[in-house]
C-alpha positions as CSV (number, residue, x, y, z in Angstrom):
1,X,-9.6,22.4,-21.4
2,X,-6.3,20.1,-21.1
3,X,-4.5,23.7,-20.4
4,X,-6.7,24.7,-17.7
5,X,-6.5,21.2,-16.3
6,X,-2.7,21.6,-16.2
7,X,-2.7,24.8,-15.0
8,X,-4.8,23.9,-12.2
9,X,-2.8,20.9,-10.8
10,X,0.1,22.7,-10.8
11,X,-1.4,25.3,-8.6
12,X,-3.2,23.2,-6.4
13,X,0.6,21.3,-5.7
14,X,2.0,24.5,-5.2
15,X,-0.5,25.6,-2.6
16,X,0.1,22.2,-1.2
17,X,3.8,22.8,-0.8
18,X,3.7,26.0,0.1
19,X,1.5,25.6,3.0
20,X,3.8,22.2,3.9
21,X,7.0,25.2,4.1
22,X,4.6,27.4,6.1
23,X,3.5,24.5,8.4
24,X,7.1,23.8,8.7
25,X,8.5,26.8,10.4
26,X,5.2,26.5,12.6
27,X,6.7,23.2,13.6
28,X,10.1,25.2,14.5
29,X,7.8,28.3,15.8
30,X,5.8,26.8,18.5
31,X,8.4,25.0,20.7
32,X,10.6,28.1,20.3
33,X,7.6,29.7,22.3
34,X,6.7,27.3,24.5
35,X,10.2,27.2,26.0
36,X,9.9,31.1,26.0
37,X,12.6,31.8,23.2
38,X,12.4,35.3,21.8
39,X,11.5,34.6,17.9
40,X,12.0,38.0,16.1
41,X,10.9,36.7,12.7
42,X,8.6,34.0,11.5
43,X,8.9,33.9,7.0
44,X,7.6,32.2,4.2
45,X,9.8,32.3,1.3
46,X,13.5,34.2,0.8
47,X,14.5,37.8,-0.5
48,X,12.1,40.8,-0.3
49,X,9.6,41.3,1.6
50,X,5.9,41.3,0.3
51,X,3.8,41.7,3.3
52,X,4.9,41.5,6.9
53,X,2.7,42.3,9.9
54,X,3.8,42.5,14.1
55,X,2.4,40.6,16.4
56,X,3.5,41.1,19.9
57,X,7.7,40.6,19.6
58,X,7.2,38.6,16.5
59,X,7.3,39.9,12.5
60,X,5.3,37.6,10.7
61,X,5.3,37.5,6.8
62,X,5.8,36.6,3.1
63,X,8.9,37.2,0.8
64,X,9.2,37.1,-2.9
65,X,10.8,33.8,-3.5
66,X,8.9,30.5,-2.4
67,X,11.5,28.3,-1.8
68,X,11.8,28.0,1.5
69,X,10.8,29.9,4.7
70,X,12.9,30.3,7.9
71,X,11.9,31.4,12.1
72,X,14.6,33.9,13.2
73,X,15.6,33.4,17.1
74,X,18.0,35.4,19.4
75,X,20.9,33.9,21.2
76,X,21.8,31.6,18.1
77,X,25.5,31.7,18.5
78,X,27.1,31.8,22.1
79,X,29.8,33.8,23.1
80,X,33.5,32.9,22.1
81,X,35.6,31.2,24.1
82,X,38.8,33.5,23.2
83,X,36.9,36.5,24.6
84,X,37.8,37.3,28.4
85,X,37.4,35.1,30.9
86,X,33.8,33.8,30.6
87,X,31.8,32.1,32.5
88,X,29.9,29.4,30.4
89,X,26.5,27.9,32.1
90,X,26.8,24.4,32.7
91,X,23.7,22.7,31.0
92,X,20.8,23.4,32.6
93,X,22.6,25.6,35.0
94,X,21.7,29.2,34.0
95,X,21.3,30.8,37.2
96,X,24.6,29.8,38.7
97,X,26.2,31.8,35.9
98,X,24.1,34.9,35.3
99,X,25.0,35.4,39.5
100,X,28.4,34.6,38.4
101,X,28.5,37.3,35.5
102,X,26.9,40.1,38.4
103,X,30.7,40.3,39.6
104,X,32.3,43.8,39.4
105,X,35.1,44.5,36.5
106,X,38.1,46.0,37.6
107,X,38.1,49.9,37.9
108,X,41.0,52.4,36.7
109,X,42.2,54.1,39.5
110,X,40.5,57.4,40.7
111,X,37.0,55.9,40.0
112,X,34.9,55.8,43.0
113,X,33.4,52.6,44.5
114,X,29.9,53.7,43.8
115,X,30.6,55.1,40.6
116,X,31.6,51.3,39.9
117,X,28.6,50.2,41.4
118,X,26.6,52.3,39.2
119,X,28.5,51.2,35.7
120,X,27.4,47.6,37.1
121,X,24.0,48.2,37.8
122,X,23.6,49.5,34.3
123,X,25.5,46.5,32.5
124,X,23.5,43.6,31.2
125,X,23.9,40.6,33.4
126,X,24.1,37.5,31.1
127,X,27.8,37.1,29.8
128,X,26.7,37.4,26.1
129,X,25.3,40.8,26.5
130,X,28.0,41.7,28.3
131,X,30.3,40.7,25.6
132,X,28.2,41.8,22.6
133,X,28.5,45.1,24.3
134,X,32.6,44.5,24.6
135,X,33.0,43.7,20.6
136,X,30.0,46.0,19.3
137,X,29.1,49.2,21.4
138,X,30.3,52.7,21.5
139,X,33.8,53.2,23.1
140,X,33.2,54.7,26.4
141,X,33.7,58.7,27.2
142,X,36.4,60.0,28.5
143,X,35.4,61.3,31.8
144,X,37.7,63.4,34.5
145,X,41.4,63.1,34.7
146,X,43.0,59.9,36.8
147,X,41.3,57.6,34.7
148,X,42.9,55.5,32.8
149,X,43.5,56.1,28.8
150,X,44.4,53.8,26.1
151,X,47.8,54.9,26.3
152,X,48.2,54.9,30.1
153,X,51.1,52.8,30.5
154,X,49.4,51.4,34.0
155,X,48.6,47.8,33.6
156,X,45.1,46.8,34.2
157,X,43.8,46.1,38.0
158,X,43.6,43.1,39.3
159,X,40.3,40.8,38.3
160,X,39.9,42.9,34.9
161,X,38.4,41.2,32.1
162,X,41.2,41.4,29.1
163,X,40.4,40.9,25.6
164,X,43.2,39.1,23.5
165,X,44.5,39.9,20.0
166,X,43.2,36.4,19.0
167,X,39.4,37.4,19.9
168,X,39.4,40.1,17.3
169,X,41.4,38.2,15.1
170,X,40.5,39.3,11.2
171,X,41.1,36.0,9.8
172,X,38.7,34.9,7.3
173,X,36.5,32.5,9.2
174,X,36.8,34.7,12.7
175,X,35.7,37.9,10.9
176,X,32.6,35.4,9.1
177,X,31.7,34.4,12.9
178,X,32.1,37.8,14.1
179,X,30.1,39.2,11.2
180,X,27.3,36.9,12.3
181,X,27.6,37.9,15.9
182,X,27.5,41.5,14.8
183,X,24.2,40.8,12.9
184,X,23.1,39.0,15.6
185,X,23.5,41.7,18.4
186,X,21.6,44.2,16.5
187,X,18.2,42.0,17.5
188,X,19.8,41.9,22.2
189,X,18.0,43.9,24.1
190,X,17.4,44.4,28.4
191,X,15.9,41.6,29.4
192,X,16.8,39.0,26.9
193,X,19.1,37.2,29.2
194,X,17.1,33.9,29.7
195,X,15.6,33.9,26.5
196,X,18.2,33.1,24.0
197,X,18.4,29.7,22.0
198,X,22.0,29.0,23.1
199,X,20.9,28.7,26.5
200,X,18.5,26.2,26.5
201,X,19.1,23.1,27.6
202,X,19.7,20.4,24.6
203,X,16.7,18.4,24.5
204,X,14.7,21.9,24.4
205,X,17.0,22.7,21.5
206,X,16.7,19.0,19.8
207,X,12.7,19.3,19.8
208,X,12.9,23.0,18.4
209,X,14.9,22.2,15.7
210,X,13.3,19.1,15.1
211,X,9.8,20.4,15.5
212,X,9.8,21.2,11.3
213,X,10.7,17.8,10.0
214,X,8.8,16.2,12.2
215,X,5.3,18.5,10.9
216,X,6.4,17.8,7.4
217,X,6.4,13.8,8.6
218,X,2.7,14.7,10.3
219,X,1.7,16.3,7.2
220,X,2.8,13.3,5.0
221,X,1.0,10.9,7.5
222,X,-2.1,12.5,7.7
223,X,-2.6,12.9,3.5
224,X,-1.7,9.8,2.9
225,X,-4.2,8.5,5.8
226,X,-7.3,10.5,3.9
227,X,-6.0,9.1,0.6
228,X,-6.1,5.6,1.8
229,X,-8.8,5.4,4.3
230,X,-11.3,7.9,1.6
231,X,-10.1,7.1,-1.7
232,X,-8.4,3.5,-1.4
233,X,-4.9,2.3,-2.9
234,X,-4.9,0.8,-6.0
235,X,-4.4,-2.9,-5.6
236,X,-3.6,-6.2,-8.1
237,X,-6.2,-8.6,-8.2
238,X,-6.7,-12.4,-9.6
239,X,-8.1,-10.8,-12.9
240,X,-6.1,-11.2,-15.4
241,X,-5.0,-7.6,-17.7
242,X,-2.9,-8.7,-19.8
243,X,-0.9,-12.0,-21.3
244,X,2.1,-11.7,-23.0
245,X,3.4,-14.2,-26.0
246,X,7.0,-14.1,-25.4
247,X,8.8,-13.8,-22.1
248,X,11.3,-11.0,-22.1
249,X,13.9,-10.9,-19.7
250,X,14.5,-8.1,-17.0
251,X,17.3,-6.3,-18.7
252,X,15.8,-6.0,-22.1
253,X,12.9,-4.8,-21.0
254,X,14.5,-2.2,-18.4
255,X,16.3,-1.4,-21.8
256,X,12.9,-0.9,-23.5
257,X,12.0,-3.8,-25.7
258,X,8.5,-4.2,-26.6
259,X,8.6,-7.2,-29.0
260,X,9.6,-10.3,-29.0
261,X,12.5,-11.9,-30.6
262,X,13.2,-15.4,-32.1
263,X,15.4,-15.9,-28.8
264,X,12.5,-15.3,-26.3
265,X,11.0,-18.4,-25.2
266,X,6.8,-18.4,-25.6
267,X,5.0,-17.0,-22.9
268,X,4.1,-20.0,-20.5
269,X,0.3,-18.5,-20.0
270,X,-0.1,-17.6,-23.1
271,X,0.3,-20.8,-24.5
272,X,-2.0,-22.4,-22.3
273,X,-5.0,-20.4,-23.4
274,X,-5.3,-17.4,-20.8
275,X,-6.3,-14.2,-22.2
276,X,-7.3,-10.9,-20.5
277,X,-10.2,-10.8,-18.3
278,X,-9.9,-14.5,-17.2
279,X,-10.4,-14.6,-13.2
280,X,-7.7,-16.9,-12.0
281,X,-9.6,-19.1,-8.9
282,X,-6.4,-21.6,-7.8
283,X,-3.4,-22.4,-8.8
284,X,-2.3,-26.5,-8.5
285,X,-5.1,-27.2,-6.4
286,X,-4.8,-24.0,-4.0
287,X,-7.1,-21.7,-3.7
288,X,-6.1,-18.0,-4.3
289,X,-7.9,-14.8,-3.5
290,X,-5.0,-12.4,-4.8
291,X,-2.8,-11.5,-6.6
292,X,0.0,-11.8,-4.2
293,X,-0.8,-15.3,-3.2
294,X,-1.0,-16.4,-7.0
295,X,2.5,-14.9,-7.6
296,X,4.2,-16.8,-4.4
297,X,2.6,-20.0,-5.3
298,X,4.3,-19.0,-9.1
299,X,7.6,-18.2,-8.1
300,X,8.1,-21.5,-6.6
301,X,7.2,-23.4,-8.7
302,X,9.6,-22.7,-11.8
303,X,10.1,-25.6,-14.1
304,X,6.9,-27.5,-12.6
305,X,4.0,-28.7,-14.6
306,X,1.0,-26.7,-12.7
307,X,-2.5,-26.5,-13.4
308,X,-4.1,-23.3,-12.8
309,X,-8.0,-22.9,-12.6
310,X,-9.7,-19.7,-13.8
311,X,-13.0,-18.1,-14.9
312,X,-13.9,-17.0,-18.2
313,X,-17.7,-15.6,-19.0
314,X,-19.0,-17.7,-15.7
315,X,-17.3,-20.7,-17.5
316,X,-14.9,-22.6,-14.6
317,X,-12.1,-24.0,-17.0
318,X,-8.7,-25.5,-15.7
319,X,-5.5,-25.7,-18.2
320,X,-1.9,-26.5,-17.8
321,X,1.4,-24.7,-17.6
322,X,5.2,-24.7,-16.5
323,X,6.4,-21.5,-15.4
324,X,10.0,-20.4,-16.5
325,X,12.8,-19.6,-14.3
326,X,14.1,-16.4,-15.2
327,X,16.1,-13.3,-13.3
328,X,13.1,-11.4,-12.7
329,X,13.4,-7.4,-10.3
330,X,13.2,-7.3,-6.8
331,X,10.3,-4.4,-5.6
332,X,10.8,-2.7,-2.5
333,X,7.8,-1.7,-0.2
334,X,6.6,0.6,-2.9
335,X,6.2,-1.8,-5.8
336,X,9.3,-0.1,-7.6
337,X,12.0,-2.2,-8.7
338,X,15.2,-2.1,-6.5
339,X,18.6,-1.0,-8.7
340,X,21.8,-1.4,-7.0
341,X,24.8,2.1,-7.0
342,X,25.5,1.5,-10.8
343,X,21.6,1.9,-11.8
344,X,21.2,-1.7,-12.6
345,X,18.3,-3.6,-12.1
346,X,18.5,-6.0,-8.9
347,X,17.3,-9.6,-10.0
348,X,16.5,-12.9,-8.4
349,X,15.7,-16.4,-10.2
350,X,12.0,-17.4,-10.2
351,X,9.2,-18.7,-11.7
352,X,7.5,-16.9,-13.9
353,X,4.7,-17.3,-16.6
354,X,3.6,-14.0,-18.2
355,X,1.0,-11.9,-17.6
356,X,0.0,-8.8,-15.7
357,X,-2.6,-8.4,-13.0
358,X,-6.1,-6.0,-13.7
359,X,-6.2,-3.4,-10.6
360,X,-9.0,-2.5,-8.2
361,X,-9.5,0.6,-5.7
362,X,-9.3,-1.0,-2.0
363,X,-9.7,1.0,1.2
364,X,-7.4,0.5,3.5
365,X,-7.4,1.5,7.4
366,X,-6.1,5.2,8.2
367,X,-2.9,3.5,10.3
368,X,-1.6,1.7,7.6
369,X,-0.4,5.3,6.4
370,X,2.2,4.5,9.0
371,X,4.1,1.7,6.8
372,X,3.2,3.7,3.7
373,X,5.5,6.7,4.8
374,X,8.0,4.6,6.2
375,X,8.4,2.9,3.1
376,X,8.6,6.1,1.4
377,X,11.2,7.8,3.6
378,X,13.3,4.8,3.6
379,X,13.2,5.2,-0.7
380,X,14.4,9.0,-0.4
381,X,16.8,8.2,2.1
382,X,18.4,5.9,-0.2
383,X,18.6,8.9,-2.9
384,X,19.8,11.0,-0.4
385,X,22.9,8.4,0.8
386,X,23.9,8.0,-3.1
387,X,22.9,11.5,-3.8
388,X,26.0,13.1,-5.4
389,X,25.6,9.8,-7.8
390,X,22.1,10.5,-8.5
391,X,23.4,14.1,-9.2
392,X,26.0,12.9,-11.8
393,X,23.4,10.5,-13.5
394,X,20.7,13.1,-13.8
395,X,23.6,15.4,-15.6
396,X,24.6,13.2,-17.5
397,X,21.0,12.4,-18.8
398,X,20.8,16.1,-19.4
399,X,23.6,16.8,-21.1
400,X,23.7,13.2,-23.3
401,X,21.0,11.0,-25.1
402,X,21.1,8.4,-21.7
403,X,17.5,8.2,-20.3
404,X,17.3,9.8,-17.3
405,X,16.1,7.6,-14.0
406,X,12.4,8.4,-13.1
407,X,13.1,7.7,-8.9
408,X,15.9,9.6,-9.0
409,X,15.7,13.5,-7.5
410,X,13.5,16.5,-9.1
411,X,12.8,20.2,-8.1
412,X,9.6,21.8,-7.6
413,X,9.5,22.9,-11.6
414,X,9.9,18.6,-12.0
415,X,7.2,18.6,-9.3
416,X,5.3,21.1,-11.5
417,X,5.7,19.2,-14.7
418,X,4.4,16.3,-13.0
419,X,1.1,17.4,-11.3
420,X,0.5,18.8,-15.3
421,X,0.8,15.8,-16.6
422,X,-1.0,14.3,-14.0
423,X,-4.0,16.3,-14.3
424,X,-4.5,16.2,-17.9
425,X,-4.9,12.8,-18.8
426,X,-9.1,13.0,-18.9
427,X,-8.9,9.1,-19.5
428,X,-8.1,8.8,-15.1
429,X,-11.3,9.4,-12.9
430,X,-11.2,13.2,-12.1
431,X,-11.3,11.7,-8.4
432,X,-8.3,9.9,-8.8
433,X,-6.2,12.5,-11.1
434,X,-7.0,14.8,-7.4
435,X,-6.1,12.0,-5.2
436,X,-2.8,11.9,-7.1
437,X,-1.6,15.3,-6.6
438,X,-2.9,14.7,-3.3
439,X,-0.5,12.1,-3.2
440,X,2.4,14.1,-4.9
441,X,2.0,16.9,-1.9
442,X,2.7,14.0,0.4
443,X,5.9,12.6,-1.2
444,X,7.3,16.0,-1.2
445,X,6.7,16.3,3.0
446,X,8.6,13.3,3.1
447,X,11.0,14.3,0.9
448,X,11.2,17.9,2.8
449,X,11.4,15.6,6.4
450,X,14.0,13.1,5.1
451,X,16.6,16.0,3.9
452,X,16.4,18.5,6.5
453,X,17.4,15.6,9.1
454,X,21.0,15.6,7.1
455,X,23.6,16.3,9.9
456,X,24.8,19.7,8.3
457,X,24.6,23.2,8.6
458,X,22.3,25.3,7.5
459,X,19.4,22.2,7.7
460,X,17.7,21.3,10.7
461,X,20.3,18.2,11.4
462,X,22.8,20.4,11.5
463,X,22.0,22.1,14.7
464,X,21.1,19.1,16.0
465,X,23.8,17.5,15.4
466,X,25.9,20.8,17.4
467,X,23.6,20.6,19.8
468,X,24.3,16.8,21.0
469,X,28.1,17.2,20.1
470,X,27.6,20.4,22.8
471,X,26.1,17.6,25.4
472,X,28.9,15.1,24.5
473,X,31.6,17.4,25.5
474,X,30.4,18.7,28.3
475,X,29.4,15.3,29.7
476,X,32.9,13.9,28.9
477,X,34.5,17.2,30.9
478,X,32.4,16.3,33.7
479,X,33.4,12.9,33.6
480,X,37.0,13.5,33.4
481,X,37.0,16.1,36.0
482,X,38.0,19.1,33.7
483,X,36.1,22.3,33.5
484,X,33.2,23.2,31.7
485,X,33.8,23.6,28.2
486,X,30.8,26.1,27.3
487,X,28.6,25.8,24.4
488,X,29.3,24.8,21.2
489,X,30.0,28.0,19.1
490,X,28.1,27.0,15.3
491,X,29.2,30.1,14.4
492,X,32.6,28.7,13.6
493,X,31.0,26.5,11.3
494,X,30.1,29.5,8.7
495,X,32.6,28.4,6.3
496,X,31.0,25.0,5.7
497,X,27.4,26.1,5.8
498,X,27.8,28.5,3.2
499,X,29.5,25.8,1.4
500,X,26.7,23.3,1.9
501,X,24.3,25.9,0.8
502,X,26.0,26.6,-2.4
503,X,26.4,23.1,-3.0
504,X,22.1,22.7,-2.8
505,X,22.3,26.1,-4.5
506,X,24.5,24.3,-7.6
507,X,21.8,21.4,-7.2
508,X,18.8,23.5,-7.2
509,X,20.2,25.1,-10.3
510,X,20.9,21.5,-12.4
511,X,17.5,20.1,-11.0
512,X,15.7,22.8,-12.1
513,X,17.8,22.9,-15.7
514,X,17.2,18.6,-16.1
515,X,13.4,18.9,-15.0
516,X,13.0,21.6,-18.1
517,X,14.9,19.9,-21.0
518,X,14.8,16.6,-20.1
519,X,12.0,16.1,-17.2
520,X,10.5,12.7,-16.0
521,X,7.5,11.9,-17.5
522,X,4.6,9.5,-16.1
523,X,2.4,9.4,-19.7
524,X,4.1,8.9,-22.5
């Protein structure tokens, strides 16, 4: 039974994730249309192709590896600048330049003004086109004798569009961007002159490229706004759970220490008689009606004598104690304590007397989910600033006997492991053990939203980032009177994206490696 149990969680978290990928490049696929973008592709997953069907210009389908998914548009790279003499469109200026681009290229001599006029008419109009067909179509025929050859010695008429050695250039990185180009072209055809992603103006871009963190944020937001509105969060109360005889300080426990030594000073409530189950009703002579009012009125009051009232079996008993100042952890929004770049616990002095708080299921309205993500995306946000650290400590946990940090990063098998564990332990409410993985589905959305907004290429904040360093420039030119820069080529960025992606590749690899021999475990 525990099998199945495992077996299902992990399968309902992996339908869970990969309908968050699908719903992703949905978020990506329906501005693209809206702003009339030609989208040739729309894919769930990487590498083969299992099924695939057409629907009008678009390919929809499935490939063999679920780790990702991706919505193919045309017009992602702009034409160089080192090719001819281009005219780029201003932002928001399209029609000025495809009129522009209508001009006539120079003729050889002996070629008849309405033979030119013909070769015009049957050129594409937008300047891309036209230069896709410069790099990447057929050399033209030779047709009857006075035109000119490549080895006429006649230099070119006047207003001729020229190509430089520098434009086919076979350097490394040019030949990368020209590759892309090449691969890019194959998917141009008539008509596709105002419907390229390069041409758009930014904000269009911004909200296209944007449009799939921003579902996996919606996705986060409405889970966890079912889970708490539904189901409830699970909340401390005034009943006490648990009372412990010694107080241990942060460090030792972090370090794992379970009992006490002769060094650890007695347990303040311990010693004055409260055990679990007591209902704790005020607290030197103020009432309290939770948990998080009892511990303020606690942490102030470190080496005071204090009475604290409570209930025991409908019994109303009041008892004395002096809580103990001692460096206890600081807890972000979530509850989990805050550790500073080194991995060490982040204390503060305070009062403190020993015991734990019993837990209740409260409902909570749907827009606090709001906070609740916030909170979260601020907590992988701070993995992601420190992640190369977070990298280095989960190898080293993998490779030595060091524990490994349960909030630091995990892949999808970690992910996996998790919703197992989750879902076998028969002792949690079968409603809660769903809510959970419910739960788990919505931390990896946020996860999903945080990282692609990373400013680099090939994530989603990469083009974003090109596309407002595009705006910059060309605002600046305007404002310094020079001429229109064009758009930014991203093309010329190849080089770093295919580092960045073997970099997550690298990461994938050691997450996935760290999350089967040494994976974080909830239960122990």
């Amino acid at each position: 039974m525990i099998a199945v149990l495992m077996i299902a969680g992990i399968a309902l978290v992996a339908l869970g994730i990969a309908l968050s990928i699908a719903l992703h490049e949905i978020g990506h696929l329906l501005p693209a249309k809206l702003f009339k973008v030609r989208v040739t592709q729309y894919m769930v997953g990487f590498g083969p192709t299992l099924w695939s069907r057409r629907r009008g210009e678009t390919e929809y389908g499935v490939k063999a590896i679920p780790l990702g998914g991706y919505v193919a548009m045309i017009g992602m790279y702009p034409p160089p600048d080192e090719i001819g003499t281009m005219n780029h469109p201003a932002e928001g200026d399209h029609d000025s330049a495809e009129s522009s681009a209508r001009t006539s290229a120079g003729r050889s001599a002996g070629t008849s003004a309405a033979e030119g006029a013909a070769q015009q008419d049957a050129a594409p109009g937008d300047p891309y086109l036209r230069e896709v067909g410069a790099q990447y179509g057929a050399p033209a025929a030779s047709s009857s004798a006075g035109h000119s050859t490549p080895d006429s010695a006649e230099p070119a008429a006047a207003g001729t569009t020229t190509k430089t050695v520098r434009s086919q250039s076979t350097g490394i990185f040019q030949q990368l961007s020209a590759d892309a180009r090449e691969v890019a072209a194959e998917d141009l055809r008539p008509g596709d002159e105002d419907r390229m992603f390069y041409r758009l103006a930014t904000w269009k871009r911004i909200i296209i490229m944007l449009g799939g963190p921003a579902m996996n944020g919606l996705i986060a937001l409405a889970l966890t706004a079912g889970i708490i509105s539904f189901h409830g969060t699970s909340e401390p109360n005034t009943t006490v759970r648990e009372v412990f005889e010694c107080v241990v300080s942060a460090e030792a426990a972090d370090a794992g220490q379970s009992e006490c030594s002769q060094d650890d000073p007695a347990g303040p409530a311990f010693e004055a008689g409260l055990r679990p189950g007591d209902q704790i009703l005020a607290f030197n002579g103020q009432p309290v009606g939770t948990w998080d009012e009892l511990t303020a009125l606690i942490r102030e009051s470190a080496d005071q004598s204090s009475q604290v009232t409570y209930l025991r079996d409908g019994e109303q008993t009041t008892t004395t104690l002096t809580p103990i100042l001692t460096e206890r952890p600081i807890s972000d929004g979530l509850g989990r304590a805050q550790r500073d770049d080194d991995g060490a616990l982040i204390t503060e002095p305070v009062g403190f007397i020993g015991m734990g708080a019993d837990q209740e299921i409260v409902q909570q309205p749907f827009w606090e989910a709001g906070p609740v993500v916030w909170e979260q995306s601020k907590a992988v946000g701070a993995v992601v600033a420190n992640l190369p650290v977070r990298l280095y400590d989960v190898a080293v946990s993998t490779f030595t006997s060091a524990e490994r940090d349960p909030d630091g990063p995990l892949s999808v098998v970690g992910v996996g492991r998790i919703a197992g564990e989750l879902s076998a332990q028969e002792e949690i409410p079968l409603e809660s053990r769903f809510v959970s993985l419910l739960s788990l589905v919505a931390g990896v959305n946020v996860a999903l939203m945080v990282f692609n907004l990373i400013p680099l290429l090939p994530l989603d904040g990469g083009h974003v980032a090109g596309a407002l360093y595009e705006s910059l420039r060309r605002r600046l030119a305007k404002l310094l009177g020079r001429p229109d820069p064009g758009p930014f080529d991203i093309s010329k960025l190849l080089p770093l994206t295919y580092v960045v992606a073997g970099m997550m590749l690298l990461m994938g690899v050691l997450l996935i490696y760290a999350d089967i021999v040494n994976p974080i475990r909830l239960f122990d």
